[in-house]
C-alpha positions in Angstrom: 0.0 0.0 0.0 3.1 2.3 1.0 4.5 1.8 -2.6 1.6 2.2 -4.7 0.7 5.6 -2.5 4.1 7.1 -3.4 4.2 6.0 -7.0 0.9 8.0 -7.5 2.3 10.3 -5.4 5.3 10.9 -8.1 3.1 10.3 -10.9 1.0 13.7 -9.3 4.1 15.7 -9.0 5.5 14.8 -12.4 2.4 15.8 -13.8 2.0 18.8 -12.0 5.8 19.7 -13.1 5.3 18.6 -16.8 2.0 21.1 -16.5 4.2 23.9 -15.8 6.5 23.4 -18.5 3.9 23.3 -21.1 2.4 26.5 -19.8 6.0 28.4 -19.7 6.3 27.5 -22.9 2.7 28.4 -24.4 3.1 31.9 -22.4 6.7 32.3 -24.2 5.2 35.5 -25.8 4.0 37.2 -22.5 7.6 37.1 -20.9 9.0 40.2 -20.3 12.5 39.5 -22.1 14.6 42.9 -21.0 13.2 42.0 -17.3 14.3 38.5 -17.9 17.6 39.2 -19.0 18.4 41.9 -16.3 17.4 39.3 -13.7 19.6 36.4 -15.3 22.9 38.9 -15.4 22.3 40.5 -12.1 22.8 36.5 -10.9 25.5 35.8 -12.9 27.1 39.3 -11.2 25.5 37.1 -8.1 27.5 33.6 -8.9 31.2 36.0 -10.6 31.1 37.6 -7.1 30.9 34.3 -4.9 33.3 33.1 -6.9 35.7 36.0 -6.4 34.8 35.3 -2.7 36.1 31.6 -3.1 39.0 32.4 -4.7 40.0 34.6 -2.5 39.5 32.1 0.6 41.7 29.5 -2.1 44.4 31.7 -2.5 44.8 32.6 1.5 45.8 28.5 1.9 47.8 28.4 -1.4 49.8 31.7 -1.1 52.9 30.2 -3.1 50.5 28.4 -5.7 49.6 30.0 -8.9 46.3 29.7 -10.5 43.5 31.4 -12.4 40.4 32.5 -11.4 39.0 32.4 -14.2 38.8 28.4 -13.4 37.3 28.7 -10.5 34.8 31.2 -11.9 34.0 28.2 -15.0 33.9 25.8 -11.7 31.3 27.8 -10.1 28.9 27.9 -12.9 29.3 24.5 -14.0 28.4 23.3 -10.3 25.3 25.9 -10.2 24.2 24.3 -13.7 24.6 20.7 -13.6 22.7 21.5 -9.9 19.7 22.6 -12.2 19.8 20.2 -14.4 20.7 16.4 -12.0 19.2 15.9 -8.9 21.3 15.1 -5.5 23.6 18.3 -5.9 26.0 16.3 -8.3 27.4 20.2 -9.5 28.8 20.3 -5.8 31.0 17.2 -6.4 32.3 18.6 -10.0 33.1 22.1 -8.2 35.2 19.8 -5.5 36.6 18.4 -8.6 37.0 21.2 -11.1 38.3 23.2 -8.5 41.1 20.8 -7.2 42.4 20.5 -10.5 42.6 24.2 -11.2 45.3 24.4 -8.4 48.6 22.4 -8.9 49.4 20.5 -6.1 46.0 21.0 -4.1 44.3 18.3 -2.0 40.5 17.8 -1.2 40.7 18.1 2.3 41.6 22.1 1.6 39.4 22.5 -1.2 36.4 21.0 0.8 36.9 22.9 3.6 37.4 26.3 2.2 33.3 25.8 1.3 32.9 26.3 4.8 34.5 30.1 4.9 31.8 31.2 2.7 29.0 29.0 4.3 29.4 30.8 7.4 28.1 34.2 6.1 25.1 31.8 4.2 24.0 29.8 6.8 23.4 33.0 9.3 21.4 34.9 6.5 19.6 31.9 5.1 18.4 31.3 9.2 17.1 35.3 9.1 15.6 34.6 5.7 13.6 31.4 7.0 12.4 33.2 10.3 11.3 36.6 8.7 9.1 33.7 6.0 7.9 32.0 8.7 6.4 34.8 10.7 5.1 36.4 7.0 1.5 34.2 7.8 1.8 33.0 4.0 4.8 30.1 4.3 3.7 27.1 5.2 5.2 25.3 9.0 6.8 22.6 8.5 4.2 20.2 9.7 2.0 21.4 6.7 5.1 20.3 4.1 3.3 16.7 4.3 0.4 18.4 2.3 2.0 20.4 -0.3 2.1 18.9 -4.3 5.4 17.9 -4.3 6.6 14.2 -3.4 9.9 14.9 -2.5 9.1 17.0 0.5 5.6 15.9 1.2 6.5 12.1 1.7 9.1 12.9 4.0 7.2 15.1 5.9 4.8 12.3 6.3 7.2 9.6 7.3 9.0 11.7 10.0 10.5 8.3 11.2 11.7 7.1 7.8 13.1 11.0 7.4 14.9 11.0 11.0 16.6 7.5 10.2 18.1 9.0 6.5 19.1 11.4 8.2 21.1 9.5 11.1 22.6 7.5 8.6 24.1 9.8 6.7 25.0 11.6 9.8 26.5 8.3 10.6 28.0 8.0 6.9 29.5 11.0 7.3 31.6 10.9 10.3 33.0 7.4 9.7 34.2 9.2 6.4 35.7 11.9 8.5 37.6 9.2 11.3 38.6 7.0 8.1 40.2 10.0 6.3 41.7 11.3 9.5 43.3 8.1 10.6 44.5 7.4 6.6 46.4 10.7 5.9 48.1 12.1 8.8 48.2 15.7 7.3 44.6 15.6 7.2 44.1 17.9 9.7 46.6 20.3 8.4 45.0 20.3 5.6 41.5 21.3 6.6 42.9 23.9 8.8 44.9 25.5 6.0 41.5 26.0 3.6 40.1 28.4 6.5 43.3 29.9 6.9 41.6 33.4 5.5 39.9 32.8 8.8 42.6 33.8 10.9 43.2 37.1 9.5 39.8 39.0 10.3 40.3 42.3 8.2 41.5 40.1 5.1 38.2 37.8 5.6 35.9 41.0 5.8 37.6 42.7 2.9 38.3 39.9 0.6 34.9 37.6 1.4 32.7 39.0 3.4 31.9 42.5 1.3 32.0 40.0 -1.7 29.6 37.9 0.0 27.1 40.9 0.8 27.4 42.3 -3.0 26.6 39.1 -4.3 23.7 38.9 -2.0 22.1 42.2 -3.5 22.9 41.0 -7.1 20.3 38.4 -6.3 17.9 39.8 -4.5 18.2 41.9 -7.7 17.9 39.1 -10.1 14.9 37.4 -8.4 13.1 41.0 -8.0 13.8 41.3 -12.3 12.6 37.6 -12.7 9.9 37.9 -10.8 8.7 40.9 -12.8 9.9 39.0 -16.2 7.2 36.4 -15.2 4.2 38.8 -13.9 3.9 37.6 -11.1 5.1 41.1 -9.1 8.1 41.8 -7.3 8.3 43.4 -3.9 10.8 43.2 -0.9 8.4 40.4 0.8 8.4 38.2 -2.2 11.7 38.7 -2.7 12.6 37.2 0.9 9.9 34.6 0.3 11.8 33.4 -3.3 14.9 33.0 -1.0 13.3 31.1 1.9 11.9 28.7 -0.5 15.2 28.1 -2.7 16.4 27.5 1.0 14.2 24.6 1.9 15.0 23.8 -1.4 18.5 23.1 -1.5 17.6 20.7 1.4 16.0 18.4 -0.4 17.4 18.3 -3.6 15.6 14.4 -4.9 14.8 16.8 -8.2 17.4 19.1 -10.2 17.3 22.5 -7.8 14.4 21.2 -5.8 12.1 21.9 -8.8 9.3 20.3 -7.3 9.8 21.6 -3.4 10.3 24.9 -5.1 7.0 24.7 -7.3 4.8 23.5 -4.5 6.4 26.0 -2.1 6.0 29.1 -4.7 2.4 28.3 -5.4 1.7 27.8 -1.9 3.3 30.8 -1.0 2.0 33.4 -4.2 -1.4 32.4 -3.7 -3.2 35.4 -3.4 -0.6 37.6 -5.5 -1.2 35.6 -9.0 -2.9 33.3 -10.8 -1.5 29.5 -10.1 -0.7 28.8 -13.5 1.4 31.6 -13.7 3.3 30.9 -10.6 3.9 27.7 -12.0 5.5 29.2 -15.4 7.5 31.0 -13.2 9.0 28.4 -11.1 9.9 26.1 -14.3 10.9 29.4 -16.1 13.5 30.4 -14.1 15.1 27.5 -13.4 15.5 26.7 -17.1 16.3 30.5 -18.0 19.4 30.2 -15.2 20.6 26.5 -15.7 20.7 27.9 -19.9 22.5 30.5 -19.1 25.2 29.4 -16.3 25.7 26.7 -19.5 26.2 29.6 -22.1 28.5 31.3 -19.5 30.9 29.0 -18.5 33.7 27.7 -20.1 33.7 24.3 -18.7 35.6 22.4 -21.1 38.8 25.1 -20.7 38.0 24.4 -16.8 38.6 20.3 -17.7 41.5 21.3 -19.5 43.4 22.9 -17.3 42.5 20.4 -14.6 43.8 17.7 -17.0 47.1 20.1 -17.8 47.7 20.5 -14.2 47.6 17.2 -13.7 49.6 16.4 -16.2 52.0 18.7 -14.6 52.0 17.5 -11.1 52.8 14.0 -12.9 55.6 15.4 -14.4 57.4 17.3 -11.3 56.7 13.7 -9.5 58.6 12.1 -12.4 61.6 15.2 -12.2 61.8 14.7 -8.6 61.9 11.0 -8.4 65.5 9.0 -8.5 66.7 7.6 -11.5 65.8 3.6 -11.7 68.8 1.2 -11.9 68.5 -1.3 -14.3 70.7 -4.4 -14.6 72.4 -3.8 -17.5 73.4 0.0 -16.0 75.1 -2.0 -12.3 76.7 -4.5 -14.7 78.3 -1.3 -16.9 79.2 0.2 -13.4 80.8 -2.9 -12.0 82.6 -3.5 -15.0 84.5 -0.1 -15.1 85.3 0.3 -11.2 88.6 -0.7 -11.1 89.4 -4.1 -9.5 91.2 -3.9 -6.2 94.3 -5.3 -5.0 94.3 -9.3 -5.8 91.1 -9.2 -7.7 92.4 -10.7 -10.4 90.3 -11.8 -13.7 91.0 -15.3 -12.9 89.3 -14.2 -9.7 
């Protein structure tokens, strides 16, 4: 019974998300496209400024390394579009990945944990951003996810038990990653420490990814005010905070590319007396396709691949320079056969 409640229950969602693609794309002509594509550059100033932010916290733990940022700019948009396009927030692995390979003679450990730097600033405004929605009257508690349109959030929110055990196992998952990396590598810990490094230095963090931070912050608030106008549904500082509160719940339950169908059921929910459900709807789908498009036109992902693949190729190299020079046989029989032969060491020896 379980089984054949949630298979209608994606069956519904599907449907309800294939609905709102059809109607985007019948109500093509009613699209502001100026307010459209003020809204998609004001996030890519949004995404070049986080970026710039990362980079920044990157190049505090590799002062000696050189490296582009451009590469970690192509890194950044590849990760926000294959986010909007795959499910499970597969674009943060390839930004772990990218990223690594853009800096000769990086490790994981430092990479990964330079995230953190700038999730500092994001967790503490997406927490404001979710209490000021919650008090709004018009966001939904989350006991009332369990009825909203959308499978993804709606069946967990109706199997809290099933929800509370995924999430103690990858709780679970996680740390015996952590002990087994920490007991593998012994400068595991050196390494973590040295991607917050930029933490140390207060004035540098403020300057250098903080202020970044905050700018980028604007840019969208600017981008989803422009998109929101684009797609008639009305902007205004409420809705604004209301479009970030729901990409926030979101993010946390990415079983669909970008939460598309948390952020559908959520945004209709949400707009319900400011527009028409349909065109709610259009606008969810619409943005998501108008931003994953354009993070894909923007980025230069396969000169990001390449220059992973040349660093690499480099780091192999200086391994190979560095190395000592093999022995073979025939080079210790050439050796011993020139050393001159000591005192009674005769041939007939």
């Amino acid at each position: 019974m379980p089984a054949s409640v949630a298979s209608t229950s994606i069956a519904n969602s599907l449907t309800t998300f294939f609905d709102a693609v059809g109607q985007f794309f019948s109500d093509l002509a009613a699209v502001n496209w100026g307010l459209l594509l003020l809204g998609l550059l004001f996030f890519a100033l949004n995404l070049t400024l986080r970026s710039r932010a990362y980079f920044n916290t990157l190049r505090a733990a590799y002062p000696t390394v050189s490296f582009q940022w451009r590469y970690i700019w192509g890194a950044y948009l590849a990760a926000v579009g294959f986010n909007n396009t795959v499910p499970a927030r597969g674009g943060d692995v390839i930004k772990l990945f990218l990223t690594r390979s853009s800096i000769p003679g990086s490790s994981y450990p430092t990479v990964a944990s330079a995230f953190f730097v700038e999730a500092i600033f994001d967790a503490g405004v997406g927490l404001l951003v979710l209490i000021y929605a919650f008090s709004q009257g018009v966001f939904p508690k989350p006991p009332d996810f369990s009825k909203l349109k959308s499978f993804d959030i709606s069946y967990l929110a109706q199997h809290f038990r099933l929800t509370l055990f995924l999430i103690t196992v990858l709780a679970v998952l996680g740390l015996f990653a952590f002990a087994a990396l920490s007991l593998r590598v012994k400068a595991f810990w050196a390494r973590v420490r040295q991607g917050v490094t930029i933490l140390s230095d207060r004035r540098r963090y403020l300057r250098e990814v903080l202020s970044l931070q905050v700018l980028a912050w604007l840019s969208r608030f600017a981008a989803f005010w422009f998109l929101l106008e684009a797609f008639r549904v009305g902007a205004s500082v409420q809705k604004v905070l209301l479009v970030f509160a729901v990409n926030q719940v979101a993010g946390s339950v990415p079983l669909t590319p970008g939460g598309a169908g948390v952020q559908q059921a959520l945004l209709v929910k949400v707009f319900a007396g400011s527009a028409p459900t349909t065109v709610v709807a259009a606008y969810s789908v619409g943005q998501q396709l108008a931003i994953a498009v354009s993070t894909a036109a923007l980025g230069s992902f396969r000169e990001v691949i390449f220059a992973g693949r040349a660093s690499r190729a480099a780091e192999r190299e200086a391994e190979r320079a560095e190395a000592p020079p093999e022995s073979t046989p025939l080079k210790e029989e050439e050796t011993r056969a020139s050393a001159p032969s000591g005192p009674g060491l005769g041939a007939g020896y």
